[in-house]
VOGU-3710 file (C-alpha; in Angstrom, 3 decimals, decimal comma):
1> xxxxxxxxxx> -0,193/106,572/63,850  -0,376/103,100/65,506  2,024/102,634/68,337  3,239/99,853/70,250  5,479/100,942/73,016  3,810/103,553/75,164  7,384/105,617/74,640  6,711/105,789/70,832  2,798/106,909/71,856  3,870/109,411/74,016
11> xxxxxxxxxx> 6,570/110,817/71,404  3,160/111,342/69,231  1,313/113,219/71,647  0,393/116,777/71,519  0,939/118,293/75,566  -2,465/118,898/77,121  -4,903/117,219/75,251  -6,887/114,565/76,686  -6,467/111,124/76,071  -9,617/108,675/75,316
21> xxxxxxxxxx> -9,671/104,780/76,097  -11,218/102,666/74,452  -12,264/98,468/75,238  -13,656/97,579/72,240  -15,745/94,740/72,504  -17,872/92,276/69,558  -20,976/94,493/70,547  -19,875/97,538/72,248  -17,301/100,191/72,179  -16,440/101,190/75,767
31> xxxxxxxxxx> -15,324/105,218/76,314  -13,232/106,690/78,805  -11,388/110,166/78,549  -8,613/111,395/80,849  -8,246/114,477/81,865  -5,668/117,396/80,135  -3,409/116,754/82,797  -3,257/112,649/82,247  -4,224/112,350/85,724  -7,654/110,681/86,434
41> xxxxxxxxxx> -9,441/108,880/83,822  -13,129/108,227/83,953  -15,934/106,904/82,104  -17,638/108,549/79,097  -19,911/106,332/77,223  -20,521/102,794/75,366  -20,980/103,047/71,778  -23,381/100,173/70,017  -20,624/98,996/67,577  -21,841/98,637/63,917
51> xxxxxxxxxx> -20,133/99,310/60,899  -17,029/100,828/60,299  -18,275/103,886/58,612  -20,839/104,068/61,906  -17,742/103,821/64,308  -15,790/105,791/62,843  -17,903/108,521/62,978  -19,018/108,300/66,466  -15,464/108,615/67,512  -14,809/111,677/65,013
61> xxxxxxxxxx> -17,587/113,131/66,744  -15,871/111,950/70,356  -12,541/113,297/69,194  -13,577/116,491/68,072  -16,132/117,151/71,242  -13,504/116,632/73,482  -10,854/117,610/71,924  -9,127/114,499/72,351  -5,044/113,832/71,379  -5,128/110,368/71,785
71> xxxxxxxxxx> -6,648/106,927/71,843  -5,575/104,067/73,848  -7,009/101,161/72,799  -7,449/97,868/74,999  -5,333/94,674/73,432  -6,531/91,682/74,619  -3,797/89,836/74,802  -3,525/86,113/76,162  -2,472/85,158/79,173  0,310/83,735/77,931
81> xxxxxxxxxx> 1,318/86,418/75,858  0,073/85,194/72,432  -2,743/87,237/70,515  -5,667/84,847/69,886  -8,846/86,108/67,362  -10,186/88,879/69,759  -6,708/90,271/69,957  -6,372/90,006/66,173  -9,961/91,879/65,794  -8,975/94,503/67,830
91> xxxxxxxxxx> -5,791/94,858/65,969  -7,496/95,028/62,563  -10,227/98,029/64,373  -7,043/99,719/65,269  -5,458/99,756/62,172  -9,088/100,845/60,325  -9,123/103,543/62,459  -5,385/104,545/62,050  -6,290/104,970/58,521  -9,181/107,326/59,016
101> xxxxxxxxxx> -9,090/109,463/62,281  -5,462/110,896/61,856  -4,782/110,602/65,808  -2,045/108,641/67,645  -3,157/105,386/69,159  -1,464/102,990/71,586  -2,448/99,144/71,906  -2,568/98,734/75,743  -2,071/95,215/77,002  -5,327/95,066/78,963
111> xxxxxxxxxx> -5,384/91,520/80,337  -7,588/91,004/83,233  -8,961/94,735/83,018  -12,658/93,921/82,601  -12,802/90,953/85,282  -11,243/93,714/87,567  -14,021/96,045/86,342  -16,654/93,112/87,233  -15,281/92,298/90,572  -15,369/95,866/91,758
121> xxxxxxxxxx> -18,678/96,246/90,649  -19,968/93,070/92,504  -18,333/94,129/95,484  -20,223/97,341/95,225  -23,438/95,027/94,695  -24,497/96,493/91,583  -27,509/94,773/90,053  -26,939/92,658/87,171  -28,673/95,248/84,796  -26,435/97,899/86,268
131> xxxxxxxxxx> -22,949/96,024/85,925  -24,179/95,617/81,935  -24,491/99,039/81,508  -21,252/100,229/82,850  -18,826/97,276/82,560  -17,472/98,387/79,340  -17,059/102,293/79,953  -15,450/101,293/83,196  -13,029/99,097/81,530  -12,093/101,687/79,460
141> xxxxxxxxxx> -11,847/104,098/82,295  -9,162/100,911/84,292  -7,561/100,316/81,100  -6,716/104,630/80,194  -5,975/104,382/84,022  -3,248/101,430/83,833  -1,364/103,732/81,108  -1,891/106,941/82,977  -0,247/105,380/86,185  2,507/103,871/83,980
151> xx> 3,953/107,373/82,691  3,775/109,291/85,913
//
């Protein structure tokens, strides 16, 4: 069940299950899972994205694991407002996965969410290596974050 509005999401959602983010990249699947409580979110893993059938069982496996109620799922949106081709991509990975995983989903505008990621990580003077192993898990962690801070 693919949501738009964070009110419709959270209409969907089971009480105490954990939510998992996801910024889902052209390479790489970025992880993050909240807590029961939707109060901290942090990073789980990155996920080498392949095909469909491959992604969708990772995340089954994810789901199940954790025990997960939940996805929110990083829109890249424009800055402007208008969805260009990455937005659209992630979009059509949403809807794929609406069809097969049987969990509610939110799009979450995430605009700006992995340059924030990227500056934080510079100003913690993480090597270059190190910032491209954890920039997408992190994004997912400031993108689950943004939502969790938006229904408290």
């Amino acid at each position: 069940m693919l949501a738009f509005s964070a009110d419709d999401f959270r209409y969907q959602l089971l009480p105490h299950k954990r939510l998992l983010g996801l910024d889902v990249g052209e390479r790489t699947i970025g992880l993050a899972m909240c807590d029961a409580g939707w109060s901290v979110a942090s990073p789980l893993e990155t996920l080498k994205k392949g095909k469909l059938a491959e992604d969708l069982t990772a995340l089954e496996q994810t789901i199940r694991q954790h025990v997960i109620g939940g996805l929110v799922i990083g829109f890249p949106i424009n800055m402007d407002g208008t969805l260009g081709p990455r937005a659209q991509s992630v979009k059509q990975f949403a809807r794929n996965l609406d069809k097969y995983l049987g969990v509610p989903m939110l799009l979450w505008d995430e605009r700006m969410s992995t340059q924030a990621v990227e500056k934080a990580m510079l100003e913690g003077d993480l090597s270059r290596q190190k910032r491209k192993e954890r920039v997408d898990k992190l994004a997912a962690a400031y993108i689950l974050q943004a939502f969790l801070d938006s229904v408290r």
